[in-house]
C-alpha positions, 0 to 999 in steps of 0.5 A, spaced: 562 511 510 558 514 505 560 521 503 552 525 504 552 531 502 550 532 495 547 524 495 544 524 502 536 524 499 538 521 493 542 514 495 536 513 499 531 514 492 529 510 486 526 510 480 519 507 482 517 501 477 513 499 481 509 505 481 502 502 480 501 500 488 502 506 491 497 510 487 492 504 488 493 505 495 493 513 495 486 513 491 482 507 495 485 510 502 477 514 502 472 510 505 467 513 499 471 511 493 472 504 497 464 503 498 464 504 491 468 499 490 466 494 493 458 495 490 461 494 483 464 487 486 458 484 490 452 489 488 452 490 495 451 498 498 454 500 503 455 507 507 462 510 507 461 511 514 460 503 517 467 502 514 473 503 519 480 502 515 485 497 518 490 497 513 496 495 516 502 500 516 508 496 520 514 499 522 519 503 516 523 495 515 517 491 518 514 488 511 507 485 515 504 491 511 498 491 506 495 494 501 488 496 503 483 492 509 477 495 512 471 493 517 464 493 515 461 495 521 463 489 527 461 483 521 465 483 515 473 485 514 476 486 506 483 485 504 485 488 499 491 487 495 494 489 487 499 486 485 503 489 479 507 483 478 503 476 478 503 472 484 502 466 485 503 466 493 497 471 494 492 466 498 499 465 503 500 473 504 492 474 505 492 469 510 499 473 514 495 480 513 489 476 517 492 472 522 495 480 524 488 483 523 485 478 527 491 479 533 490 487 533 483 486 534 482 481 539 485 481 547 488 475 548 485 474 554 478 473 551 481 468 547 484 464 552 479 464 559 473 466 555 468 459 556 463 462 549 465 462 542 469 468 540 465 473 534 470 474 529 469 479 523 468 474 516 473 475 511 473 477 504 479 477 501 481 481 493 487 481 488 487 487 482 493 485 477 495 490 472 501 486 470 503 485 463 503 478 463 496 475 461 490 473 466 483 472 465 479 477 467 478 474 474 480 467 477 480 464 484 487 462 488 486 457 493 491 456 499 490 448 498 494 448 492 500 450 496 500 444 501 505 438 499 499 433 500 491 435 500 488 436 507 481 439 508 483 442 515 485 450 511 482 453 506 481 460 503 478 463 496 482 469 493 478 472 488 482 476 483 481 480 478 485 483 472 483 491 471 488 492 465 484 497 461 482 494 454 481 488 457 472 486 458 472 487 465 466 487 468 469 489 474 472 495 471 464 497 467 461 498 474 466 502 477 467 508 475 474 510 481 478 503 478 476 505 471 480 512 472 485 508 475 486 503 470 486 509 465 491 512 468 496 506 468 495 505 460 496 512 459 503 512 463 504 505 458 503 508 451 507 515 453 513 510 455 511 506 449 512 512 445 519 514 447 516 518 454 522 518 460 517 515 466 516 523 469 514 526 462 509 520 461 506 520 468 505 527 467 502 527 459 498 522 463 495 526 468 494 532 464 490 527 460 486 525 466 484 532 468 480 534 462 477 528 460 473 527 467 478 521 469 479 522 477 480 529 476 478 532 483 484 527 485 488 529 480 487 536 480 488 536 488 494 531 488 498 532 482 504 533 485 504 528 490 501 523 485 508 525 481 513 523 487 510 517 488 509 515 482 515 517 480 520 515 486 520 511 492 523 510 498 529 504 498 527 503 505 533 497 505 538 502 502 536 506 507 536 501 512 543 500 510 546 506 511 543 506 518 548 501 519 553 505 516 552 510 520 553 505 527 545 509 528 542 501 527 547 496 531 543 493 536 537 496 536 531 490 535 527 491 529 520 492 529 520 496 536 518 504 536 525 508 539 528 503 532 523 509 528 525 514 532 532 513 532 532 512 524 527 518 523 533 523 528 537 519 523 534 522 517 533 529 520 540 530 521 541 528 514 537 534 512 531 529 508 524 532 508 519 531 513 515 526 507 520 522 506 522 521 513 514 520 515 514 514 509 520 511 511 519 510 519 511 511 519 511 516 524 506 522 524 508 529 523 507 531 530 512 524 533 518 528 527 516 535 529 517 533 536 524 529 535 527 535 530 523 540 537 527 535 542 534 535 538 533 543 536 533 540 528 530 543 524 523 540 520 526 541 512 
């Protein structure tokens, strides 16, 4: 069994490479700047107040989770995804996403005993690279280049963009929130290019940011949040594995909610920040108050 103390948060964190996805994920999550967006990609307006987030969230070790997917009122649902590292296998991914968007929206029994057609919400579906590999600006992905033998029973489109900032993007012209999001990412390159360790170039890069007009309200309110979670991530399969250490996940079906609680008392005996446990177990603060409260711990 692993020695805790004076590792117990630490051996569950690592420098994040990754770091572009949760930022995507913490400036789109805002309805006004997702309406903004979704103009500059199909030049249609749409009032923050008819989009409902869907965003799949899963239990901490259930990867049937996405980036971001919203309504539009009861005719249309958006995903989203961004990807750091190009990936081919997006069309396949997008069609999981739906396949569980469209499990949670609907009753199953409609779908069975119901003698009318049922009404779904139309897919549309996005990918928003900032890899270093080479891309086009845009290009479309096809689910039927990955089957063995060509078929006209499945299809679905993915239109993905590359949002590196120098590249002529069209996209990138017209929206001002994924301009300052790709700006921010460039800066953070050119101060690790220069000799920065990744924490002194997130934070030239947002010092950059909020004095040249780049997102600074959400720099400003967010700065030290933007550093944690540009700056570490949660290794939830190293986390996972010292549960199993600690004899706290044998037999306990994954993806069920007591899994979650049992996990989160795990992490609040160990001392982790209430964050941490809330990123890890996509339980609400109330759910990890109410476990500390019941187990007289201690909310850190």
């Amino acid at each position: 069994m692993l020695a805790y103390l004076g590792q117990e948060v630490k051996t569950c964190m690592k420098p994040k490479r990754t770091y572009k996805d949760s930022l995507f994920r913490s400036i789109f999550n805002n309805k006004k700047r997702l309406a903004s967006l979704y103009k500059a990609l199909t030049g249609e307006t749409i009032h923050p107040k008819d989009i409902r987030i869907t965003t799949l969230r899963g239990v901490f070790y259930n990867d049937i989770k996405n980036d971001i997917s919203f309504r539009i009122g009861d005719r249309d649902i958006i995903l989203m995804e961004h990807q750091s590292s190009w990936n081919p296998n997006m069309p396949l991914r997008m069609l999981w996403y739906l396949a569980k968007l469209y499990t949670k929206e609907l009753d199953n029994r409609e779908i069975i005993y119901r003698d009318s057609q049922v009404d779904l919400p139309a897919p549309e579906f996005y990918v928003f690279y900032n890899g270093s590999k080479e891309r086009p600006a845009h290009e479309i992905l096809r689910l039927s280049k990955a089957f063995k033998k060509k078929t006209t029973s499945l299809e679905l489109l993915v239109n993905c963009y590359n949002i590196n900032y120098g590249t002529s993007s069209e996209l990138l012209d017209h929206c001002y929130e994924l301009r300052c999001y790709s700006i921010f990412v460039q800066k953070v390159r050119d101060g690790i290019q220069n000799g920065l360790e990744l924490g002194n170039a997130i934070r030239q890069a947002i010092s950059y940011c909020k004095t040249h007009d780049i997102l600074t309200e959400y720099f400003q309110k967010n700065e030290s949040e933007v550093f944690d979670m540009v700056n570490f991530k949660w290794d939830q399969k190293r986390a996972i594995e010292i549960a199993k250490e600690d004899s706290l996940a044998e037999g306990i079906a994954i993806g069920e909610h007591n899994t979650a609680v049992k996990f989160a008392l795990f992490l609040l005996k160990k001392g982790c920040k209430v964050k941490d446990i809330t990123e890890a177990t996509n339980l609400s603060l109330e759910e990890i108050r109410k476990i500390a409260d019941d187990n007289n711990l201690v909310c850190p």
